[in-house]
C-alpha atoms as an extended CHARMM CRD file, in Angstrom:
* protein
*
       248  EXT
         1         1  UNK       CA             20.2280000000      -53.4170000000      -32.1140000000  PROA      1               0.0000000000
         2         2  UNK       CA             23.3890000000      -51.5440000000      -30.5910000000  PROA      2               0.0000000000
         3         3  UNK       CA             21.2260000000      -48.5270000000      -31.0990000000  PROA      3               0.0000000000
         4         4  UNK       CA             18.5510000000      -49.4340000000      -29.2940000000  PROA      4               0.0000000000
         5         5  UNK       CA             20.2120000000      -50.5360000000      -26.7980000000  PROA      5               0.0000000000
         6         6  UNK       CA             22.4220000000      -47.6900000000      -26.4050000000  PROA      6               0.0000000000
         7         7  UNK       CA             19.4890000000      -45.5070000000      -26.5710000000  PROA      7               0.0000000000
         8         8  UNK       CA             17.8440000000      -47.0800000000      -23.7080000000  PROA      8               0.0000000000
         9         9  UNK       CA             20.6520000000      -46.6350000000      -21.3520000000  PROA      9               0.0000000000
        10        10  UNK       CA             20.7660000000      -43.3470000000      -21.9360000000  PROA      10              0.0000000000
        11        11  UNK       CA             17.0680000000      -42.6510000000      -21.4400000000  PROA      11              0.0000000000
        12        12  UNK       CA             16.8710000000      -44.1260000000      -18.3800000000  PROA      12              0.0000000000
        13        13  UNK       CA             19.9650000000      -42.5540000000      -17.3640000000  PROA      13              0.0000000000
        14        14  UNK       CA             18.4300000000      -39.1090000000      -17.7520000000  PROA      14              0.0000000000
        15        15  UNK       CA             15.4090000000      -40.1040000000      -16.4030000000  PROA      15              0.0000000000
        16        16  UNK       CA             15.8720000000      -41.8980000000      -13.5050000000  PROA      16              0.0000000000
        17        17  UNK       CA             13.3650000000      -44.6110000000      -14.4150000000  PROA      17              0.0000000000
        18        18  UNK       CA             15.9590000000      -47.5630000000      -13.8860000000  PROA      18              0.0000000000
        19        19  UNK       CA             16.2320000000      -49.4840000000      -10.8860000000  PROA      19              0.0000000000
        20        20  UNK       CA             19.4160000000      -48.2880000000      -10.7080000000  PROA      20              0.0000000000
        21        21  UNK       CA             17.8400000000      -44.8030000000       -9.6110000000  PROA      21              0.0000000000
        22        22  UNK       CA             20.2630000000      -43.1380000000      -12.3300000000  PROA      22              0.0000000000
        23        23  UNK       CA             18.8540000000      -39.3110000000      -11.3840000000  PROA      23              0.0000000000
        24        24  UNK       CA             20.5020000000      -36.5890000000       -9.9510000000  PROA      24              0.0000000000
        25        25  UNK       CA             19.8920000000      -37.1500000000       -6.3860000000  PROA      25              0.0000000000
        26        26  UNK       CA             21.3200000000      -40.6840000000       -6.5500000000  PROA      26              0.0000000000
        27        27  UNK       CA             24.4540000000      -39.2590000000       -8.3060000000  PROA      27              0.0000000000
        28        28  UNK       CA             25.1890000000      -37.0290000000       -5.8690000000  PROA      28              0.0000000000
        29        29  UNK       CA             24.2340000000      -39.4620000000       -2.9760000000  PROA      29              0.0000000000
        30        30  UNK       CA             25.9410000000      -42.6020000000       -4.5580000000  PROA      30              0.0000000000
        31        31  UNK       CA             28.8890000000      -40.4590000000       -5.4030000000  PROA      31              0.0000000000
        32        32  UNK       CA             32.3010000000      -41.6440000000       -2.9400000000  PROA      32              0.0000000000
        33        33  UNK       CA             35.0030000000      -40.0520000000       -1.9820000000  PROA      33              0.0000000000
        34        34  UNK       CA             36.8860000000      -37.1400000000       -3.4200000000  PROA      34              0.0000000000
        35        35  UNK       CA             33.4720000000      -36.6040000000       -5.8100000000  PROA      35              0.0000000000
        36        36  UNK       CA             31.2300000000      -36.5070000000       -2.6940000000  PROA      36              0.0000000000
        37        37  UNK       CA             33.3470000000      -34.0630000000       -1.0750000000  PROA      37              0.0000000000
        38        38  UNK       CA             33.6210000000      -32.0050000000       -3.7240000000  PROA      38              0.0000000000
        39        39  UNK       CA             29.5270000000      -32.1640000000       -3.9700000000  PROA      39              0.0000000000
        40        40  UNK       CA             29.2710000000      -30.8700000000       -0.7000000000  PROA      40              0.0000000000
        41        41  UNK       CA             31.5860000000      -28.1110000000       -1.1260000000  PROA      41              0.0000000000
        42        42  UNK       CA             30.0130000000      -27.0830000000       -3.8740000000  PROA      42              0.0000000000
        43        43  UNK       CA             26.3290000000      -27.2210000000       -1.6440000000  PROA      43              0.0000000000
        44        44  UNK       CA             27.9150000000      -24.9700000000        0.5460000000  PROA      44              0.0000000000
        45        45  UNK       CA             28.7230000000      -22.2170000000       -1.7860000000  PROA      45              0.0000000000
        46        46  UNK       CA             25.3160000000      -22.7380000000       -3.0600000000  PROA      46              0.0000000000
        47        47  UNK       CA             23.3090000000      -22.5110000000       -0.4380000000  PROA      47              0.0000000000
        48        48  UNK       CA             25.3640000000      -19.8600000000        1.4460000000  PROA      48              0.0000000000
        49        49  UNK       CA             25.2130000000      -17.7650000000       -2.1970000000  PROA      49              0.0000000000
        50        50  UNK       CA             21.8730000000      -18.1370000000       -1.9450000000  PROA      50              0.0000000000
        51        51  UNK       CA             21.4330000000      -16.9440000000        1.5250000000  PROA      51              0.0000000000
        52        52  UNK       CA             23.5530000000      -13.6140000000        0.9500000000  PROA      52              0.0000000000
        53        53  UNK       CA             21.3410000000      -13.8380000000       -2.5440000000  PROA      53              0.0000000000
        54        54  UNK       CA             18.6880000000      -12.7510000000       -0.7420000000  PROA      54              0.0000000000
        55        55  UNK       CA             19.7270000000      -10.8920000000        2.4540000000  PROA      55              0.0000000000
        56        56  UNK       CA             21.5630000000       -8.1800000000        0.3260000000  PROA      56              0.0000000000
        57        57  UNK       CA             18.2070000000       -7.6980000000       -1.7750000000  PROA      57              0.0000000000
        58        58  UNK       CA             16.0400000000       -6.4810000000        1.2120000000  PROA      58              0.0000000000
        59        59  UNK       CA             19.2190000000       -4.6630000000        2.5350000000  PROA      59              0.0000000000
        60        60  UNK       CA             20.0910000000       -2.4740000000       -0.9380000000  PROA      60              0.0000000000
        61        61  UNK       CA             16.2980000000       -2.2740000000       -1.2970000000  PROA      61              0.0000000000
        62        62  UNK       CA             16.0910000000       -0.6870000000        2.2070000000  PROA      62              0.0000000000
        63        63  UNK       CA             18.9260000000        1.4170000000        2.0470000000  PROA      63              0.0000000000
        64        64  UNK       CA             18.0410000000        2.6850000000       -1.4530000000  PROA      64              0.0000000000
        65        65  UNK       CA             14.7390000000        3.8590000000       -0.4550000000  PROA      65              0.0000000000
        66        66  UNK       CA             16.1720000000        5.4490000000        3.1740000000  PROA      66              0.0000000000
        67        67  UNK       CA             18.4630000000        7.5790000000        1.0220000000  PROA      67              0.0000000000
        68        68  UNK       CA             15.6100000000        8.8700000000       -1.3860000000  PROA      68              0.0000000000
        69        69  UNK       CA             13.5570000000        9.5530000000        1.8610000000  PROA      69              0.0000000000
        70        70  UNK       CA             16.1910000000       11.3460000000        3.5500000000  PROA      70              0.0000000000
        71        71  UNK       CA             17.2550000000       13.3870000000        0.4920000000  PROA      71              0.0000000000
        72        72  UNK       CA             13.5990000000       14.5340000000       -0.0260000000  PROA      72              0.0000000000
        73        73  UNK       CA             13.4870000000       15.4820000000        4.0700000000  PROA      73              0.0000000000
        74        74  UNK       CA             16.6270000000       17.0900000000        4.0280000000  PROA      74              0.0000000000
        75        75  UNK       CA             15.7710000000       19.5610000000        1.0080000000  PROA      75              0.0000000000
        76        76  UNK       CA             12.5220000000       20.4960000000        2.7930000000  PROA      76              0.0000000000
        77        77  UNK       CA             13.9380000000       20.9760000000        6.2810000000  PROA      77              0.0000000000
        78        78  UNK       CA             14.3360000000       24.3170000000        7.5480000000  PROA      78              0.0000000000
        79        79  UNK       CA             17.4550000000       23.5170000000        9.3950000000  PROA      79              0.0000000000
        80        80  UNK       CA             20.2200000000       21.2880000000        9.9070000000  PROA      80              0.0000000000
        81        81  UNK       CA             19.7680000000       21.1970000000       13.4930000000  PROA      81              0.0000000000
        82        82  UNK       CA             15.7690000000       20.5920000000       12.8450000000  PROA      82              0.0000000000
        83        83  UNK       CA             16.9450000000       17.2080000000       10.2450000000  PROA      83              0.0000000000
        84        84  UNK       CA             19.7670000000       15.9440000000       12.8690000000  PROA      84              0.0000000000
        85        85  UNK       CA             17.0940000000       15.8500000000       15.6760000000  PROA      85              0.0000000000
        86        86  UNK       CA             14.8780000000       13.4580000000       13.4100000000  PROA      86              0.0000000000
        87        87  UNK       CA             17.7680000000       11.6670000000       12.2100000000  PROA      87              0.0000000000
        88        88  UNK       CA             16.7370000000        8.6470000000       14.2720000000  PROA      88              0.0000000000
        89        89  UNK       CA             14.1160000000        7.6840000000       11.7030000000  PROA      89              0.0000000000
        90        90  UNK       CA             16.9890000000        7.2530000000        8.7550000000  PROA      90              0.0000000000
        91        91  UNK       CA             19.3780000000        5.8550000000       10.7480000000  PROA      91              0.0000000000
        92        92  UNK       CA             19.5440000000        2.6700000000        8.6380000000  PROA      92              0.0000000000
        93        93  UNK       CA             19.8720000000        5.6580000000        5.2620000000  PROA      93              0.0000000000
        94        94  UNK       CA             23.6870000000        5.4230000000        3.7960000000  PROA      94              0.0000000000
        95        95  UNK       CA             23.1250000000        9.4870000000        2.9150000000  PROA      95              0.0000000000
        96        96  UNK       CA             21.8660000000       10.0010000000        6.4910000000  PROA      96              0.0000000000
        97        97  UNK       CA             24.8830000000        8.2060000000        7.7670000000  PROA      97              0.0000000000
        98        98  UNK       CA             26.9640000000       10.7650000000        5.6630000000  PROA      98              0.0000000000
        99        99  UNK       CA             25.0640000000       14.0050000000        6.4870000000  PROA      99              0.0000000000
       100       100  UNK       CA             25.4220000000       12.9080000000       10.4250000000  PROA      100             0.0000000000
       101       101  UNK       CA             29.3740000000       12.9550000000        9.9210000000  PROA      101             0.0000000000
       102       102  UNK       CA             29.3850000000       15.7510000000        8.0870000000  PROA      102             0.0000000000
       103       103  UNK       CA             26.6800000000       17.5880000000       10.6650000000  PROA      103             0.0000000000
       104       104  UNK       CA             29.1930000000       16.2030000000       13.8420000000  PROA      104             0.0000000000
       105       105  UNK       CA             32.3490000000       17.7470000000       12.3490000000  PROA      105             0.0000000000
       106       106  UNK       CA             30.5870000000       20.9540000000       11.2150000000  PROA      106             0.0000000000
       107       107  UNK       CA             29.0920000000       21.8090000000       14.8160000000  PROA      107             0.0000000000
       108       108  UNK       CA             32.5700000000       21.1850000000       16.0860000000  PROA      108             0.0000000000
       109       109  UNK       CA             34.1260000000       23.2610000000       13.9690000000  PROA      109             0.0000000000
       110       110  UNK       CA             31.5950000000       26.3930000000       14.9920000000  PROA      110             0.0000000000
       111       111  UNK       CA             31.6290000000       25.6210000000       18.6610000000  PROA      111             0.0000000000
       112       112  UNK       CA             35.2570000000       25.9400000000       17.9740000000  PROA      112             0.0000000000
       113       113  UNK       CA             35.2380000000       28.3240000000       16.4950000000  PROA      113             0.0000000000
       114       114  UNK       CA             32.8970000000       30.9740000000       18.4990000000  PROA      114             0.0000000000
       115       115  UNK       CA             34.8510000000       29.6670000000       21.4860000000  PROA      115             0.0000000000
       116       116  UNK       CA             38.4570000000       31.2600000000       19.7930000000  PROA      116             0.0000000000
       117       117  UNK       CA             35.7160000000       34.6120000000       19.3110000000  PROA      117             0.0000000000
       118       118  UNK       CA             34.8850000000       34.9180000000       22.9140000000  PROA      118             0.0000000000
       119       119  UNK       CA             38.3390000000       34.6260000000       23.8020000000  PROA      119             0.0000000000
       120       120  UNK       CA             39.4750000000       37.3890000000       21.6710000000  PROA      120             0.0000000000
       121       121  UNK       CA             41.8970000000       34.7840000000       19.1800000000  PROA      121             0.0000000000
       122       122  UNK       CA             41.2980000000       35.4430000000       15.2510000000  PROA      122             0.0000000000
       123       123  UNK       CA             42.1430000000       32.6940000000       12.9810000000  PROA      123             0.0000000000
       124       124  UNK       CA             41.8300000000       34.3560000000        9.5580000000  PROA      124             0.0000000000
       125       125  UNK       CA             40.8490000000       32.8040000000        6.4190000000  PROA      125             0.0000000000
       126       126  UNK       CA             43.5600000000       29.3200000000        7.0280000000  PROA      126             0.0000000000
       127       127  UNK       CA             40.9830000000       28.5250000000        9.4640000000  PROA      127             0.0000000000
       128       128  UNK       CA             38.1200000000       28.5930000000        7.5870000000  PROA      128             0.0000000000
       129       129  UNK       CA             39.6560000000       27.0350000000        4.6030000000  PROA      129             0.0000000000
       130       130  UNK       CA             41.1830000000       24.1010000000        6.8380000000  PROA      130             0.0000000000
       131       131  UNK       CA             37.3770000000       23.9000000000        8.6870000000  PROA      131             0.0000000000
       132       132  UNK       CA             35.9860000000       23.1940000000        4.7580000000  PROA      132             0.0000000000
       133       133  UNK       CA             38.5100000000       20.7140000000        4.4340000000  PROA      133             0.0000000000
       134       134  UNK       CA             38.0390000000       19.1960000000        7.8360000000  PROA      134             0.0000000000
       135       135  UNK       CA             33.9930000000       18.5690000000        7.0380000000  PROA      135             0.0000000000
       136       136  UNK       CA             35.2030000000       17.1690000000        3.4590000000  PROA      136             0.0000000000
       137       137  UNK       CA             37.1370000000       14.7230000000        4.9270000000  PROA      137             0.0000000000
       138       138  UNK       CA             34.7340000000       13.6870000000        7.1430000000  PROA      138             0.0000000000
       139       139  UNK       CA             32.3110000000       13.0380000000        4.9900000000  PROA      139             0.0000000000
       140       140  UNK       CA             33.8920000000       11.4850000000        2.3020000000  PROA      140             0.0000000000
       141       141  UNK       CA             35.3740000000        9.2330000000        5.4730000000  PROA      141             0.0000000000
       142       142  UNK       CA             31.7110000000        8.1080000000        5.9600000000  PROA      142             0.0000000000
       143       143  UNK       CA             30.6570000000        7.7600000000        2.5700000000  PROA      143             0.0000000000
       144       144  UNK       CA             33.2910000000        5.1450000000        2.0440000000  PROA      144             0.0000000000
       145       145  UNK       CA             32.5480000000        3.3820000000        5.2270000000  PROA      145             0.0000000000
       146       146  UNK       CA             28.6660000000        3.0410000000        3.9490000000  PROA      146             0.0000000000
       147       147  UNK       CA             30.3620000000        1.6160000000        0.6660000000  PROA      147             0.0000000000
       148       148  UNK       CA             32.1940000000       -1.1270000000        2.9460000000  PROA      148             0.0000000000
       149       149  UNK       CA             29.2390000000       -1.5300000000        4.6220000000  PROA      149             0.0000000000
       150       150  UNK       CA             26.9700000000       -2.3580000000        1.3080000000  PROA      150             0.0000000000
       151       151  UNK       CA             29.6350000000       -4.5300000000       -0.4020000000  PROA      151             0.0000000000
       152       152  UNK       CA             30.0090000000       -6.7210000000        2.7770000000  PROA      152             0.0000000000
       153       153  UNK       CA             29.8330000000      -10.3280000000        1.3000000000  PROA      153             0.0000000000
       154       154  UNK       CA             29.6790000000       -9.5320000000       -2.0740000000  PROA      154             0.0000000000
       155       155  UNK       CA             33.3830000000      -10.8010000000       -2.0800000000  PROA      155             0.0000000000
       156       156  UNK       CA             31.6630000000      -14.3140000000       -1.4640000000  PROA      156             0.0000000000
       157       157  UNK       CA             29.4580000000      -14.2240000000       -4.5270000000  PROA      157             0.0000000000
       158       158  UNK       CA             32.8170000000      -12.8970000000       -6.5940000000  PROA      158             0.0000000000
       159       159  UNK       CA             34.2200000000      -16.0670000000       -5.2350000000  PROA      159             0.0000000000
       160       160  UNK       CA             31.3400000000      -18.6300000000       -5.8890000000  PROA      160             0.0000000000
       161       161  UNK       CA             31.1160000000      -17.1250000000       -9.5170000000  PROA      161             0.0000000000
       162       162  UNK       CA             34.7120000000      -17.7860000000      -10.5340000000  PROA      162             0.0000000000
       163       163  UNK       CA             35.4510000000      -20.9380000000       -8.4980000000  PROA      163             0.0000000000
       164       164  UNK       CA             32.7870000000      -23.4370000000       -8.1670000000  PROA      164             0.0000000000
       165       165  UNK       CA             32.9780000000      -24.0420000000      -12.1250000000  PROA      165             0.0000000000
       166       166  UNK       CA             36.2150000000      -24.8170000000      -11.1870000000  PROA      166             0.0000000000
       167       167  UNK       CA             35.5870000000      -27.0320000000       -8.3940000000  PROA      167             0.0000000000
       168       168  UNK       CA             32.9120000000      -28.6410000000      -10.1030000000  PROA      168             0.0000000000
       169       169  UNK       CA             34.9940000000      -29.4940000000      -13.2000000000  PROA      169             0.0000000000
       170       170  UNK       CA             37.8690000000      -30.9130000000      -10.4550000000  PROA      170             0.0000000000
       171       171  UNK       CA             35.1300000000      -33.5760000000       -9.0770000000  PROA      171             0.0000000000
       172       172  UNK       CA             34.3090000000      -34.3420000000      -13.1840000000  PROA      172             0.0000000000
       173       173  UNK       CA             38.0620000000      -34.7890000000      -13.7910000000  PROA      173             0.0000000000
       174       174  UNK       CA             38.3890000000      -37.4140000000      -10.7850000000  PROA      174             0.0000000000
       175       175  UNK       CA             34.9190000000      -38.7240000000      -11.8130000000  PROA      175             0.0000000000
       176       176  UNK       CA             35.8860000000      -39.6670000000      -14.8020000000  PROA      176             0.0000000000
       177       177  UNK       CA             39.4210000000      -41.1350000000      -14.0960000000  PROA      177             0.0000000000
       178       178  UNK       CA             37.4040000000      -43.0960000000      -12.1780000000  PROA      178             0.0000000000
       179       179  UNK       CA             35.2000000000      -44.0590000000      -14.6080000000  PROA      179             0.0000000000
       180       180  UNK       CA             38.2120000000      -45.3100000000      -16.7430000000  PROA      180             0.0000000000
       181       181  UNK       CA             39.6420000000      -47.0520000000      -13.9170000000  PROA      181             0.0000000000
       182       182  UNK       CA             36.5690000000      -49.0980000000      -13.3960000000  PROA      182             0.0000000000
       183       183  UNK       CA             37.0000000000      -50.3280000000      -17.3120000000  PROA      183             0.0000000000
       184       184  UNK       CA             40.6070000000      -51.2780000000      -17.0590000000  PROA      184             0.0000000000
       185       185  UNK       CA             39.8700000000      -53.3910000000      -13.7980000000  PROA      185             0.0000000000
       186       186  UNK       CA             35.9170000000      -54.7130000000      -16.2050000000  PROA      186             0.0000000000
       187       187  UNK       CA             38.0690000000      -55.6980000000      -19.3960000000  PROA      187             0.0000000000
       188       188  UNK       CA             35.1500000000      -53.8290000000      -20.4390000000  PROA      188             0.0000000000
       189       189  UNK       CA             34.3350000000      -50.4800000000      -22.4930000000  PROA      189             0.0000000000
       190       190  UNK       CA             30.6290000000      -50.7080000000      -23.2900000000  PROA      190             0.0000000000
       191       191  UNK       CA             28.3960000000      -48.4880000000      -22.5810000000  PROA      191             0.0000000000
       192       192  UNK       CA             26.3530000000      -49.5070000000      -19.4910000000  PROA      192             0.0000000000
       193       193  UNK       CA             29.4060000000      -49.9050000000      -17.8910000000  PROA      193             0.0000000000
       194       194  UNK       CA             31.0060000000      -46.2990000000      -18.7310000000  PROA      194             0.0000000000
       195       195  UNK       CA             27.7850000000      -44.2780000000      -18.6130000000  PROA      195             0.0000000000
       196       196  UNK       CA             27.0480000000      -44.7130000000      -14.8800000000  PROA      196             0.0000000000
       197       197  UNK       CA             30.7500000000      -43.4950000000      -13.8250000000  PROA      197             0.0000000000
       198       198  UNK       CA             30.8550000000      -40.4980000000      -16.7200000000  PROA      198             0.0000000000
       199       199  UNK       CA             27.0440000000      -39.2490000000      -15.9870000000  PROA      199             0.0000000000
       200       200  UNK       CA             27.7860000000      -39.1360000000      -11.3920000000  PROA      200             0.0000000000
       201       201  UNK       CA             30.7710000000      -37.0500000000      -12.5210000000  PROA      201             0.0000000000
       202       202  UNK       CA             29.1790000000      -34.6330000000      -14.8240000000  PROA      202             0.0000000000
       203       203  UNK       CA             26.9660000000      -34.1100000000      -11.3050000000  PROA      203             0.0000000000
       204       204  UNK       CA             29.6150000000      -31.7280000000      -10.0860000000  PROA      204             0.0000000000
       205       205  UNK       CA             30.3040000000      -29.5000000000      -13.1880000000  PROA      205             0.0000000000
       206       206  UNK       CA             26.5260000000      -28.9280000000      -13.3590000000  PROA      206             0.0000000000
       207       207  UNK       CA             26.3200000000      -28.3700000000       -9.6820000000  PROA      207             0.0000000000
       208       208  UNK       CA             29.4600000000      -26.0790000000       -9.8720000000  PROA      208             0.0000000000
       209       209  UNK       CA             27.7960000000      -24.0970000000      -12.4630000000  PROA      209             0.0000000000
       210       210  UNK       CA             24.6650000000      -24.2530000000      -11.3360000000  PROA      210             0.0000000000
       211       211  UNK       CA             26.1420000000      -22.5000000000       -7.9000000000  PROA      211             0.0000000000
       212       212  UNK       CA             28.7020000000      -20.2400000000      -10.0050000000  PROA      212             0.0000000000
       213       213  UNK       CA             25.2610000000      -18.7570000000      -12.6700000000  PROA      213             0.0000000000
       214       214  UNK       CA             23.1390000000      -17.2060000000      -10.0200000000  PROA      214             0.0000000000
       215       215  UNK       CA             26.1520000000      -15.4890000000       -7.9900000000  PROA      215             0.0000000000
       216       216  UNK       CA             27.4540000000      -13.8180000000      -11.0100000000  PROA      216             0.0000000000
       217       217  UNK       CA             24.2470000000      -12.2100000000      -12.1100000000  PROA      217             0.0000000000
       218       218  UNK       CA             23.5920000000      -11.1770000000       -8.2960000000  PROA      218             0.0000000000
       219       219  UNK       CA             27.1970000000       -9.7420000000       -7.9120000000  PROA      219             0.0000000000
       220       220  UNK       CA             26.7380000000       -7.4730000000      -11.1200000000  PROA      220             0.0000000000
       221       221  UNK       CA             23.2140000000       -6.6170000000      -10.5800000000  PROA      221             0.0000000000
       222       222  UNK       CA             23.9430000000       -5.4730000000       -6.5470000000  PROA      222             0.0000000000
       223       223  UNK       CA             27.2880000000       -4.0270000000       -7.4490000000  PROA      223             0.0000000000
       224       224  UNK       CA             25.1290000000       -1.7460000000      -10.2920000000  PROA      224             0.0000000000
       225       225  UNK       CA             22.4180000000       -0.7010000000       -7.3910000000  PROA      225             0.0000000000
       226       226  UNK       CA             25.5970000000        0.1980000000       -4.7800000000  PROA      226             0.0000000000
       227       227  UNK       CA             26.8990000000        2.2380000000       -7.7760000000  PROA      227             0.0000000000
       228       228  UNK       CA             23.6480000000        4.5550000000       -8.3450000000  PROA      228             0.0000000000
       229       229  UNK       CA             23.2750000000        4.5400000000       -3.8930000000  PROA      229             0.0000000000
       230       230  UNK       CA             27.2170000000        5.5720000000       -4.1110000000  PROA      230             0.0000000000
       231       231  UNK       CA             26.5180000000        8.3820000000       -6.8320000000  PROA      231             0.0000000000
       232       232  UNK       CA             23.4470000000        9.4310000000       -4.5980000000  PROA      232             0.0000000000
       233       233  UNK       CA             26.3570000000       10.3120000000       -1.6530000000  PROA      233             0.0000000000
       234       234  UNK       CA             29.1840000000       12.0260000000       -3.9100000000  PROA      234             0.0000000000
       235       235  UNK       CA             25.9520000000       14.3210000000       -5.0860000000  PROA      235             0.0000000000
       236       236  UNK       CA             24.8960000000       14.6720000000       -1.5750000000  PROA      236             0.0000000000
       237       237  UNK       CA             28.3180000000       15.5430000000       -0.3760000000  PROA      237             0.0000000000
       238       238  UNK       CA             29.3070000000       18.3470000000       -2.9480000000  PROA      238             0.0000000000
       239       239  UNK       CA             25.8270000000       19.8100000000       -1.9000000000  PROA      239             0.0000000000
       240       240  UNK       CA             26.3100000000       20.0670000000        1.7430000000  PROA      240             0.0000000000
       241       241  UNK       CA             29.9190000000       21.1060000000        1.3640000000  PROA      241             0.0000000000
       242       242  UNK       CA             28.3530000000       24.6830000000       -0.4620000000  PROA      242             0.0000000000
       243       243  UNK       CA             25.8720000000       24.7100000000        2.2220000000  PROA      243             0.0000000000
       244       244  UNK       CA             28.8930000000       24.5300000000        4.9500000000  PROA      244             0.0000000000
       245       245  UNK       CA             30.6920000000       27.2780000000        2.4600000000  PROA      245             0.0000000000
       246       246  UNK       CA             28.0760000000       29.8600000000        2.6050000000  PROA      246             0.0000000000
       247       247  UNK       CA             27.4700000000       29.7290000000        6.2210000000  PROA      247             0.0000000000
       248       248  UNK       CA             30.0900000000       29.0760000000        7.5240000000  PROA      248             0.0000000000
């Protein structure tokens, strides 16, 4: 008979079928103080997760695909000039931002330099070596500044991943001192009375975790696609540096 009984607590604990309304919503409505709190923390990293989640998709996706469009239009471009007068349409391209830095500093440095020609000064081979070196740094300058740019809020996934287990195991912990509070003041330890108190504070571990699961997967999988866009610039860069070399 203890069986049974025990047994049909439990079901409709799970399933909510009680008057009691034992289900999740409940839990996490009926839950008070410190446990609440914690529940709506833990909402907040979820739902803003979820919101960067999906922003950052549609952004890496874009910028992915500007880069592979801009790297096909700048190997059949007749010009530099000819690709930095159409720049406008891969403006939004994390390679296009880096050619554009690299393009700025280059035209300086030959405006610069046919300016010291018509005025008779000779600057020798430092120049030129310096000039290489002053494009370099410019673009690499850029490149990292797209990198900023594409990790921007991935910190906050980082941060859901490796805290809201712990949060949500904090709200458990209180939940269940709680729960064993309620029994010394009962004189009781039977099981309808402990399994209400135990099951609203396993609410915020499997809230925690169900924030923490989805922001670690994201994090990896966007930090993998900034990897292969970040690879696409450091190719991009040593390329237009031996352009800059031989005609310089």
């Amino acid at each position: 008979m203890n069986f049974l009984y025990a047994s049909t607590v439990i079901n409709k604990s799970v399933t909510g079928s009680s008057g009691d309304g034992m289900d999740f919503l409940s839990h996490a409505i009926g839950s008070g103080g410190v446990v609440f709190f914690v529940l709506l923390i833990l909402l907040f990293f979820s739902l803003t997760s979820w919101s960067i989640i999906i922003w950052k998709y549609f952004e890496l996706r874009r910028a992915k695909s500007l880069s592979y469009e801009f790297l096909d239009y700048f190997w059949k471009s007749q010009s530099l000039n000819q690709l930095y007068e159409s720049f406008k349409d891969f403006s939004d391209s994390p390679v296009g931002e880096v050619f554009l830095a690299g393009f700025r500093q280059t035209k300086q440095l030959m405006d610069s330099s046919k300016e010291d020609t018509e005025n008779g000064l000779s600057s020798g081979g430092s120049f030129e070596l310096s000039g290489i070196e002053s494009v370099e740094r410019a673009l690499h300058r850029s490149a990292n500044q797209q990198i900023g740019n594409l990790e921007r809020l991935l910190t906050f996934l980082a941060t859901t991943a490796s805290a809201t287990p712990f949060i949500g195991l904090f709200g458990t912990v209180w939940g269940i001192m709680n729960a064993f509070r309620d029994i010394g003041l009962q004189g009781s330890a039977g099981l309808a009375v402990v399994a209400p108190g135990i099951s609203e504070a396993l609410v915020a571990t499997a809230l925690g975790l169900a924030a923490a699961i989805p922001a670690v997967i994201a994090y990896n999988h966007y930090q993998n696609r900034i990897k292969v866009i970040t690879n696409e610039m450091e190719n991009f860069i040593s390329d237009f540096l031996n352009l800059v070399q031989r005609h310089f």
